[in-house]
C-alpha positions in Angstrom: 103.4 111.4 107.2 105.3 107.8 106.7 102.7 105.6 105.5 104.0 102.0 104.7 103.5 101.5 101.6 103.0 97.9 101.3 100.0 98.4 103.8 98.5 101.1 101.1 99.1 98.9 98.1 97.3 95.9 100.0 94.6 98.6 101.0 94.2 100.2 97.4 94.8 97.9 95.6 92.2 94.6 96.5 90.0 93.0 94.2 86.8 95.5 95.4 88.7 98.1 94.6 91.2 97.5 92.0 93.3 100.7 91.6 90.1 101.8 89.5 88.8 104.2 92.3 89.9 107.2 94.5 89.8 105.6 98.4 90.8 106.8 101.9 92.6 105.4 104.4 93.1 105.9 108.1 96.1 103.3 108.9 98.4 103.5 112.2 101.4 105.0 110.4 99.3 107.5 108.5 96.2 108.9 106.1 95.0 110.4 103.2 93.1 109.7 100.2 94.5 107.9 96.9 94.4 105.3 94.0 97.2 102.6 93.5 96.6 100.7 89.9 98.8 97.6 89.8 99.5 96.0 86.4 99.3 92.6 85.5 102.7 92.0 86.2 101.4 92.9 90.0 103.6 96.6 89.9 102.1 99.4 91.1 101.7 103.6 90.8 100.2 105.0 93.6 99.0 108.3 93.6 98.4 109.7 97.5 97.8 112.6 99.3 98.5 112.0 102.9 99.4 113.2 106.3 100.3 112.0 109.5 98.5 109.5 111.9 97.6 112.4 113.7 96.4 114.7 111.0 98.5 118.1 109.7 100.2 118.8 107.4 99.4 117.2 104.0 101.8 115.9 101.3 101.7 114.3 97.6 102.8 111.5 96.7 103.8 108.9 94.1 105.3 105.6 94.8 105.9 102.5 93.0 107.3 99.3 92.3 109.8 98.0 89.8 113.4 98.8 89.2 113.1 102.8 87.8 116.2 104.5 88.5 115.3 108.2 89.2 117.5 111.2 90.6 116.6 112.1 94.0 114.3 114.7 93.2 112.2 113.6 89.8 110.1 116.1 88.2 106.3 115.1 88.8 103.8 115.7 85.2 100.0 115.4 86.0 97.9 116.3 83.2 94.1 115.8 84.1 91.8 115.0 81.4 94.4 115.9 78.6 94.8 119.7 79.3 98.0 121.3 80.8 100.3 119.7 82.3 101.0 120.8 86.0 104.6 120.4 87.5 106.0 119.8 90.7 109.5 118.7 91.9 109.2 115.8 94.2 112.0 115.1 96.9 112.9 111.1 98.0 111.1 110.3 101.3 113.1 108.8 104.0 113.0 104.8 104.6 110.9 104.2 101.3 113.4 103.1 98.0 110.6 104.5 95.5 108.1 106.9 97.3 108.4 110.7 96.2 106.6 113.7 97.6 106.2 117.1 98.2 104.8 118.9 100.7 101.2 120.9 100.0 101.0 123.9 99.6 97.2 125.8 99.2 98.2 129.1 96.7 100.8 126.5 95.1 98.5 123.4 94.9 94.5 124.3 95.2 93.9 124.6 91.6 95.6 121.0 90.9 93.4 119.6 94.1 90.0 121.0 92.5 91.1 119.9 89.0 91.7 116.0 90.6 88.4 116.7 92.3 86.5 117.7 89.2 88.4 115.4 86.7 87.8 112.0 85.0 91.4 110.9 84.0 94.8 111.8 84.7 98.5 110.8 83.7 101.2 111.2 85.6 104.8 111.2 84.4 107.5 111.2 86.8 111.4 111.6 86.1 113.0 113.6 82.9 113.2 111.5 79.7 114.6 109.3 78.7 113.8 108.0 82.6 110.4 108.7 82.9 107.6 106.6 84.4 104.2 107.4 82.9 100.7 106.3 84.5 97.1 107.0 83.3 94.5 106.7 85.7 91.0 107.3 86.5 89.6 110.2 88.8 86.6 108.3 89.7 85.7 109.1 93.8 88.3 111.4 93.7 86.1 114.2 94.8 85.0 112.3 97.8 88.4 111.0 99.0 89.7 114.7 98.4 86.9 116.2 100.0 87.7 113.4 103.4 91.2 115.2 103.7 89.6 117.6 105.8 88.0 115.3 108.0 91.0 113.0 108.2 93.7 115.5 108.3 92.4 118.5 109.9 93.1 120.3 107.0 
């Protein structure tokens, strides 16, 4: 499930792409399907769903540059489109300072998939105020990266 992150934001985040659309990747240390905006000041928000190099189970991500201090588990806010906001608690991932995630789960997490699927904009907040890290992003081929899970993951 350990996907370096450096390798995804060099991935997500090129000129073609941007951090303006949904893409998949299939990389030695791992895949899944995601979007990584970077700011002008070249700091990034990814936003992943992944799995290992050899498919399973999946996990959600968020990672990111910069110097946020945030507790160990962070609180994860994705509000698509602006309706409700969805809530997950995210754990630290081993080996990566600032890469949070939470393992899938279908009855807990299908609804939020569809919604990504379906959607045109999201924001994520991560961390409990006053710590919080907020990112709006678009949705745009996030049906078709989502709907590649299966394919990539075996899911």
């Amino acid at each position: 499930m350990r996907v370096p992150t450096a390798a995804l934001i060099v991935l997500l985040a090129l000129p073609a792409h941007a951090g303006e659309a949904w893409e998949t990747y299939n990389l030695p240390d791992g895949r899944g399907a995601g979007i990584c905006p970077v700011d002008d000041e070249n700091r990034y928000f990814c936003f992943l769903i992944s799995c290992a190099p050899e498919g399973g189970p999946l996990w959600m991500r968020v990672a990111f540059s910069g110097d946020h201090a945030l507790p160990e588990a962070p609180v994860l806010r994705i509000s698509i489109d602006g309706g409700p906001e969805s809530t997950r608690r995210l754990s630290a991932l081993p080996a990566e300072d600032q890469d949070f995630g939470i393992r899938y789960d279908d009855a807990r997490d299908a609804d939020l998939l569809e919604a990504l699927a379906a959607g045109s904009r999201a924001t994520l907040t991560l961390g409990n105020p006053p710590g919080t890290l907020s990112q709006d992003m678009p949705l745009s081929g996030s049906r078709r990266a989502i709907e590649s899970l299966a394919h990539l993951c075996g899911t």
